[in-house]
C-alpha positions in Angstrom: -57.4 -37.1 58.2 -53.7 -38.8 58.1 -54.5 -39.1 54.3 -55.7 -35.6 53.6 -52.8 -34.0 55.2 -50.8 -36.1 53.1 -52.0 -35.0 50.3 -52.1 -31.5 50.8 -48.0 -32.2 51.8 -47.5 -33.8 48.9 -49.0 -31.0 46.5 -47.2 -28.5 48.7 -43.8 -30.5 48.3 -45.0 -30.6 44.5 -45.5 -26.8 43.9 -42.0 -25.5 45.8 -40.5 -28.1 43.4 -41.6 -26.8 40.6 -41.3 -23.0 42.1 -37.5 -24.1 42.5 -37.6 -25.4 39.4 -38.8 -22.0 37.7 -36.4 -19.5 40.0 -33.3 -21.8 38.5 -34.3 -21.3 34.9 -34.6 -18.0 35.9 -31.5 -17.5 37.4 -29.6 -19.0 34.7 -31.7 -16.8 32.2 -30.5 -13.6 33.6 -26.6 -15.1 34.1 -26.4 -16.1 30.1 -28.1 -12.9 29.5 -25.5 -10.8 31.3 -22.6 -13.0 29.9 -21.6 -11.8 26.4 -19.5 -13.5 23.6 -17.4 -11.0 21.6 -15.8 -12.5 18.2 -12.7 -10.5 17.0 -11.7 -10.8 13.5 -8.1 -10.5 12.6 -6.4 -10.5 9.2 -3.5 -12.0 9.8 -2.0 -15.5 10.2 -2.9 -17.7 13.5 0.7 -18.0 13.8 1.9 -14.3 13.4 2.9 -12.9 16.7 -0.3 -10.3 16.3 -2.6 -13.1 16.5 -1.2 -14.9 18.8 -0.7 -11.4 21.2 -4.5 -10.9 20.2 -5.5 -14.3 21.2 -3.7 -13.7 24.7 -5.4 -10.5 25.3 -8.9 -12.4 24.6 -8.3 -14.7 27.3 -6.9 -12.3 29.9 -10.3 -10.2 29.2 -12.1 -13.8 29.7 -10.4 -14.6 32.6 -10.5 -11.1 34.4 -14.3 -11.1 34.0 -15.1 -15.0 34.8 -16.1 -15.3 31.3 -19.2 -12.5 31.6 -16.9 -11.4 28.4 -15.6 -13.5 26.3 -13.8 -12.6 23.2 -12.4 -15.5 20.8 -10.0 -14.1 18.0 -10.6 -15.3 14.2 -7.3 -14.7 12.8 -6.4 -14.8 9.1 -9.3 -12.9 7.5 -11.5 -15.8 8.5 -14.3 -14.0 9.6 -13.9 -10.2 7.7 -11.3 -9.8 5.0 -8.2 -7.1 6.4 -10.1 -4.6 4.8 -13.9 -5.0 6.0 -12.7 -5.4 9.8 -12.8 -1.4 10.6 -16.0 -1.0 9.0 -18.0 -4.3 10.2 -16.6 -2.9 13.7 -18.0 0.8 13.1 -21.2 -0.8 12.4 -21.5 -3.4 14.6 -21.2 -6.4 12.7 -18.2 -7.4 14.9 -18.0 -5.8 18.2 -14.4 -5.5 18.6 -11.7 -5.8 16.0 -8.0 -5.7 14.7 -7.0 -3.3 12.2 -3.7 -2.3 10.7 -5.0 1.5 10.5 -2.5 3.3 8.4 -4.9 1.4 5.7 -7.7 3.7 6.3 -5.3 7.2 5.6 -7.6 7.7 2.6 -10.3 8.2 5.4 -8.3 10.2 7.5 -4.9 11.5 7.1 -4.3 10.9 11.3 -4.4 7.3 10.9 -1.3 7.2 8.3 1.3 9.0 10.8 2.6 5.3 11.8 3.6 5.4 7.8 5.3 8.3 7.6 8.6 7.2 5.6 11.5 7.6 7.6 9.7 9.9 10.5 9.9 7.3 12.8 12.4 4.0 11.8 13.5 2.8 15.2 11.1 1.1 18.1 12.4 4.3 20.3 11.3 6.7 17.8 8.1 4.6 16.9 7.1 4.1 20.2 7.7 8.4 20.9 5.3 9.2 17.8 2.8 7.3 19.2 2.5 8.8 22.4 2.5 12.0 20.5 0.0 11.2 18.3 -2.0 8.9 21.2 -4.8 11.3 22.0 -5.7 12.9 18.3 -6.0 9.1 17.6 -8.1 8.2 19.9 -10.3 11.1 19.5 -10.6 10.2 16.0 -11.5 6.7 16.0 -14.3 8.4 18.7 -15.7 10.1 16.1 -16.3 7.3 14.0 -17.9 5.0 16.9 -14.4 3.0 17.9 -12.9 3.2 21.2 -8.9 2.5 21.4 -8.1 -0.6 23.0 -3.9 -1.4 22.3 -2.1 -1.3 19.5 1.4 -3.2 18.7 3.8 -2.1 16.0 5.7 -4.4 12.9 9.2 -4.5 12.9 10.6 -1.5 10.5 9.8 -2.1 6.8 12.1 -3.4 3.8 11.9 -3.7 0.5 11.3 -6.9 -1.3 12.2 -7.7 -5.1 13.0 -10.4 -7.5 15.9 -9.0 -8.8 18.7 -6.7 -7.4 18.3 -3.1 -6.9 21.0 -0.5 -6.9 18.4 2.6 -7.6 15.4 3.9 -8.2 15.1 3.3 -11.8 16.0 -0.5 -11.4 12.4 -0.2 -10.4 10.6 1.3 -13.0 7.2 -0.6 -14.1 7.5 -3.5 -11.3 3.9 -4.8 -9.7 4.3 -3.0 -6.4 1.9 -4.5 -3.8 0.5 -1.8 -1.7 -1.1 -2.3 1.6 -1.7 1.7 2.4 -1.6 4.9 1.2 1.8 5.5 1.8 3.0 2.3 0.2 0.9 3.4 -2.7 2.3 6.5 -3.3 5.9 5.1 -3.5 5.3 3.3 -5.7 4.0 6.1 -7.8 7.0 8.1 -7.0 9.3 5.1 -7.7 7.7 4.8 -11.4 6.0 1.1 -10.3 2.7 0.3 -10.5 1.0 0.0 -7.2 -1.7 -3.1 -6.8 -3.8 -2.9 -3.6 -3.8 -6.5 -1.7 -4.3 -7.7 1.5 -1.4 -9.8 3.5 -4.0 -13.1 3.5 -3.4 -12.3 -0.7 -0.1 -12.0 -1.0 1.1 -15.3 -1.5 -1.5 -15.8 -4.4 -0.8 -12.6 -6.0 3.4 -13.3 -5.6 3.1 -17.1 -7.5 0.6 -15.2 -10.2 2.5 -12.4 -10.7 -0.2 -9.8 -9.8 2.5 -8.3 -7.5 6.5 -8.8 -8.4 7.4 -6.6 -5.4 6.0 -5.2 -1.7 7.8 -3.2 1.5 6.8 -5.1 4.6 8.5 -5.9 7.8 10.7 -9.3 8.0 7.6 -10.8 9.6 5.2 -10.1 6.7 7.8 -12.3 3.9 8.5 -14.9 6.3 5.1 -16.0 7.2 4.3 -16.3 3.2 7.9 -17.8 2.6 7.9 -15.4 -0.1 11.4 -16.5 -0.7 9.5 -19.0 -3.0 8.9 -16.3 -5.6 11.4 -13.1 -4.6 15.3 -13.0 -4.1 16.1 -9.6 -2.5 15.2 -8.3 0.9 17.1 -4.8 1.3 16.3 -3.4 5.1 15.9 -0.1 4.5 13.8 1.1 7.9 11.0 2.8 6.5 9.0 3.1 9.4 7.0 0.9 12.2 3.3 0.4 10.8 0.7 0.0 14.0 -2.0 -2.9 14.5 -4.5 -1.0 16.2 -7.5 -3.6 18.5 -10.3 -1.3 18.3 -14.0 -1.5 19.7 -17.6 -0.5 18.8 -18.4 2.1 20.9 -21.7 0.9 21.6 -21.1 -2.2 22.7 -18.1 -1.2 24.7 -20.8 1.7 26.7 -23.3 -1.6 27.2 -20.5 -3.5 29.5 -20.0 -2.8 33.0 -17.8 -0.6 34.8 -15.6 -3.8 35.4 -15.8 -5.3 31.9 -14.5 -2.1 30.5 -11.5 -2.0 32.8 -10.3 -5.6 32.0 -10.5 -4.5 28.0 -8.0 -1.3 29.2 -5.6 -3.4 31.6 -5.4 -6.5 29.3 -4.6 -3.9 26.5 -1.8 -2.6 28.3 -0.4 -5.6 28.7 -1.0 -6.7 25.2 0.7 -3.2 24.3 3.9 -4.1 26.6 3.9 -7.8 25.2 3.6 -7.0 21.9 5.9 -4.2 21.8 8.4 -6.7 23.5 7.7 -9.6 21.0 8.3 -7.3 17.9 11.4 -5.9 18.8 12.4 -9.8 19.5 11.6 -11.0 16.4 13.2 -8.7 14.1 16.2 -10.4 13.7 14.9 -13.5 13.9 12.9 -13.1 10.6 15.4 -11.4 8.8 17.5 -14.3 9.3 14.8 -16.6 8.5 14.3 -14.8 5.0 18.6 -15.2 4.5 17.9 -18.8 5.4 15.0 -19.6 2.9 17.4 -18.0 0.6 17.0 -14.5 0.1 19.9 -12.3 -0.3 19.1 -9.7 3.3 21.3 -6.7 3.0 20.4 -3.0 3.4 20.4 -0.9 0.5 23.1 1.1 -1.3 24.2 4.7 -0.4 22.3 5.7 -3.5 19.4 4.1 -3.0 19.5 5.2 0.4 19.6 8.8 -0.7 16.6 8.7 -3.2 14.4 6.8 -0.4 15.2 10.0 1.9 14.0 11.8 -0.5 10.8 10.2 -1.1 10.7 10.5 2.9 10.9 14.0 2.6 8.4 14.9 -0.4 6.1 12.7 1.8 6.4 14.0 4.7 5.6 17.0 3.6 2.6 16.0 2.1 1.1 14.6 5.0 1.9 17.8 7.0 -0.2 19.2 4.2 -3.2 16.9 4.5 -3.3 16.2 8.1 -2.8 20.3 9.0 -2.9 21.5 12.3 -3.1 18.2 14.2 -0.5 16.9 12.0 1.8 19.6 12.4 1.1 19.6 16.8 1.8 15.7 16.7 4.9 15.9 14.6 5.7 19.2 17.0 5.4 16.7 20.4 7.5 13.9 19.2 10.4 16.2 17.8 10.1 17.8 21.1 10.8 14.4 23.5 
């Protein structure tokens, strides 16, 4: 009898094991299932401060939500060129992405009003436009199955050259790398001949001569060294071009109530920190580029004049294309 009850123990003691067994797996099951792994492509360098603000934002999303979201950054057009990041996002090849959004102007006029030349030139003013323009934004990248995390503007924009430039026609039939419509059409306006390539390209395209010339921030030259193949920076303040982080709407509506707050608080921060870094760095590239060996000065009172004037035939034409919600935006920020 003493055996027998033994044996029944032991295959008791036998099935809870493997019962416990079964209920861990299961456990664990639902907990990887529930925990997701977001991977962020980004188009510019690991060192640029955008990456590295991006990679900071990951981890305060990973951290706020114990890792049930993780998001790990792959900076430098490692994992979607510059210019496939918006769509693979819409789509859903990447659930969340960064995006420099002026690029997609062609798309909709909205997201060129960062590239307005000469709207906007200071952080003050830069930072005003944007809360203008915030909502029409946001209800634009809606439509096209985005939701608006942060976004984190470039220093102001210069002009880059390989020779000096007193004025316009010192210009006339230079490679212009363009990164936007905007850029683009000064270059049409200027007489050059605009070439579309992305910032991971530029290098390349400077030491084959695809491009001879670009207008970028301080930041953009001095993380290519461009002073390797140009001599002239001339800081003419065009305007403050946005990164915007951006994610697929319907991944962002399959998170939790708690998931979806850390993406808006860690993007506020990344906003604040970003904003913070930018302004920073300004003169600390444009002193960089004078120390590689680029002559930095602003540009003369002519060439000043004929910029303004681009400014203002531009202006105007974006006022055409982007109409009513153009005109209200442009209406707010003159207003604050």
């Amino acid at each position: 009898m003493r055996a027998n009850n033994q044996t029944q123990g032991e295959s008791l003691m036998k099935r809870f094991t493997a019962f416990m067994a079964v209920a861990a797996v299961a456990t664990f099951g639902a907990s990887a299932a529930y925990a997701e792994k977001w991977d962020m492509p980004m188009a510019y360098a690991a060192s640029n401060y955008h990456s590295e603000n991006g990679a900071t934002f990951a981890q305060c999303v990973t951290d706020a939500t114990d890792g049930d979201l993780e998001i790990v950054t792959h900076p430098g057009g490692s994992l979607f060129k510059g210019g496939e990041i918006k769509r693979a996002v819409q789509t859903g090849q990447a659930p969340i992405g960064e995006r420099l959004l002026s690029a997609h102007a062609n798309e909709n006029p909205l997201f060129g009003v960062d590239s307005v030349p000469f709207l906007a030139a200071s952080f003050d003013d830069s930072e005003k436009l944007w809360k203008a323009a915030a909502a029409k934004l946001k209800a634009a990248l809606d439509e096209e199955n985005l939701v608006y995390i942060y976004a984190v503007p470039w220093p102001p924009q210069g002009l880059y050259f390989k020779k000096p430039i007193q004025k316009v026609a010192d210009m006339s039939g230079i490679k212009f790398r363009a990164y936007n419509a905007a850029t683009a059409r000064i270059a049409e306006l200027a007489g050059m001949v605009p070439v579309q390539i992305e910032a991971a390209e530029l290098s390349q395209a400077l030491a084959t001569g695809v491009a001879e010339a670009f207008i970028s921030s301080g930041a953009t030259g001095y993380d290519r060294k461009v002073w390797e193949h140009l001599t002239h920076f001339y800081d003419v303040q065009g305007w403050l071009p946005r990164n915007t982080v951006f994610v697929n709407k319907d991944a962002y509506n399959d998170l939790d109530a708690a998931s979806q707050q850390a993406l808006a608080t860690c993007g506020e921060q990344a906003a604040a920190a970003g904003l913070a870094k930018a302004k920073e760095l300004s003169s600390f590239y444009l002193k960089g580029l004078a120390e590689g060996g680029m002559t930095v000065t602003g540009p003369s009172d002519g060439l000043r004049s004929e910029l303004k004037e681009f400014g203002d035939t531009m202006t105007k034409e974006w006022l055409e294309a982007a109409g009513a919600d153009g005109q209200a935006i442009v209406d707010a920020y003159k207003g604050m």
